[in-house]
C-alpha positions in Angstrom: 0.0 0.0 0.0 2.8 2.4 -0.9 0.7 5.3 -1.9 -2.8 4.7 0.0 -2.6 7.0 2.4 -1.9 10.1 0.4 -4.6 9.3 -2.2 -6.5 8.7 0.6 -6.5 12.2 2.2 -7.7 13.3 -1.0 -10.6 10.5 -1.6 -13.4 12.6 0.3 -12.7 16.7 -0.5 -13.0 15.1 -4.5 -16.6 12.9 -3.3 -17.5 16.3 -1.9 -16.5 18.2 -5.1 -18.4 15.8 -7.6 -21.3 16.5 -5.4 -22.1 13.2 -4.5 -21.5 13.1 -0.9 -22.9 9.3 -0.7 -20.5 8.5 -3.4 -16.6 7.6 -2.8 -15.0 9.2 -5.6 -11.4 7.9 -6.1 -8.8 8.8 -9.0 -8.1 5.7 -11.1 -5.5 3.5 -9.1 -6.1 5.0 -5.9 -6.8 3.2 -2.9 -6.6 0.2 -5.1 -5.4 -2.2 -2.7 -8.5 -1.4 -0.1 -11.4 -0.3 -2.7 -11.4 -3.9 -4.3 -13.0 -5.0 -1.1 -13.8 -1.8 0.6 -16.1 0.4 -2.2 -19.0 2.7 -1.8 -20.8 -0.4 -3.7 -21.2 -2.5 -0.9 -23.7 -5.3 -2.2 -20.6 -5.8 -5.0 -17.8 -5.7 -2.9 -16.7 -8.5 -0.4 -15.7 -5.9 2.6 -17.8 -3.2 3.5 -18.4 0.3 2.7 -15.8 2.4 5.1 -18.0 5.5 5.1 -18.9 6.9 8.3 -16.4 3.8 10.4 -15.5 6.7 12.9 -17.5 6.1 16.1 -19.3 2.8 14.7 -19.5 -0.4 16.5 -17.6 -2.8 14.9 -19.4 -5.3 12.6 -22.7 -2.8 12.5 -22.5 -1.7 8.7 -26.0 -1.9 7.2 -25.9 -4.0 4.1 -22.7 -5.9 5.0 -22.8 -9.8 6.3 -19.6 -9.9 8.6 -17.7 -12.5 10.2 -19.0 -14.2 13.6 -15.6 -12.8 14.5 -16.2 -9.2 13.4 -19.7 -9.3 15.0 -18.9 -10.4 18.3 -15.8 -8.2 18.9 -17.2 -5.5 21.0 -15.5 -2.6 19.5 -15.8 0.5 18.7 -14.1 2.1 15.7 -12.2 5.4 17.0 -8.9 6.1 16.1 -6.9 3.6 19.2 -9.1 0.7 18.4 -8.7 1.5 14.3 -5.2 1.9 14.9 -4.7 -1.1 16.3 -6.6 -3.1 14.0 -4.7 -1.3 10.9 -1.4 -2.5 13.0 -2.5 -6.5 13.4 -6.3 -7.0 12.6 -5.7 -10.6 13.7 -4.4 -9.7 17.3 -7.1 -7.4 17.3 -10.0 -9.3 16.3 -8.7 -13.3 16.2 -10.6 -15.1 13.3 -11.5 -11.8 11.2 -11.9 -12.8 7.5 -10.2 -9.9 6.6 -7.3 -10.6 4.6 -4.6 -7.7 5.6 -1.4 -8.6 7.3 -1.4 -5.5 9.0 0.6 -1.6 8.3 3.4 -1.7 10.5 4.4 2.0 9.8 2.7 4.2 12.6 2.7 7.1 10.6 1.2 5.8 7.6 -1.6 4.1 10.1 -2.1 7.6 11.2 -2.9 9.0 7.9 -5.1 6.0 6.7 -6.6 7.1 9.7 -7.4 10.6 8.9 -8.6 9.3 5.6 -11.3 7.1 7.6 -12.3 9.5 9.7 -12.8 11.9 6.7 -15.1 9.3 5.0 -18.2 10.2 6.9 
């Protein structure tokens, strides 16, 4: 995920522009390596839709069948617990079908983030 969070942090201002607020509009290539599972077309994509995470329980998306694992973790998605998840999602939630070994770089956690939380 080399260039994620960058193009991230400019993913929502263009939704905003396009004047599509439910839509997440995304130059061509970028966050390639999250949208294949994680697009604004939920019912297409296997992951859910990441709008509006920040503040969510985890597992709660409408629209989106998650994992027993994902379901029963308790959490709620703020940026510790996302954090955290973003660093080992296995450690964090043991048997999540999530396949993402985890961003070990705390700084580019940080600004994937910022890109969440700006996806409301």
């Amino acid at each position: 995920m080399p260039s994620l969070p960058v193009v991230l942090l400019v993913a929502a201002p263009l939704a905003a522009a396009t004047g599509e607020p439910s839509a997440l509009a995304v130059p061509e290539g970028a966050f390639a390596s999250c949208a294949a599972c994680h697009g604004p077309a939920a019912a297409t994509n296997p992951g859910p839709d990441l709008r509006g995470v920040m503040g969510r329980p985890a597992g709660r998306a409408p629209g989106y069948r998650y994992s027993r694992a994902m379901r029963n973790a308790r959490i709620v998605w703020d940026a510790a617990t996302l954090d955290a998840f973003l660093a080992n999602p296995q450690a964090v939630v043991p048997g999540t079908t999530m396949p993402y070994a985890g961003e070990p770089d705390a700084a580019r956690r940080a600004e994937i983030i910022a890109a969440l939380a700006a996806l409301q």
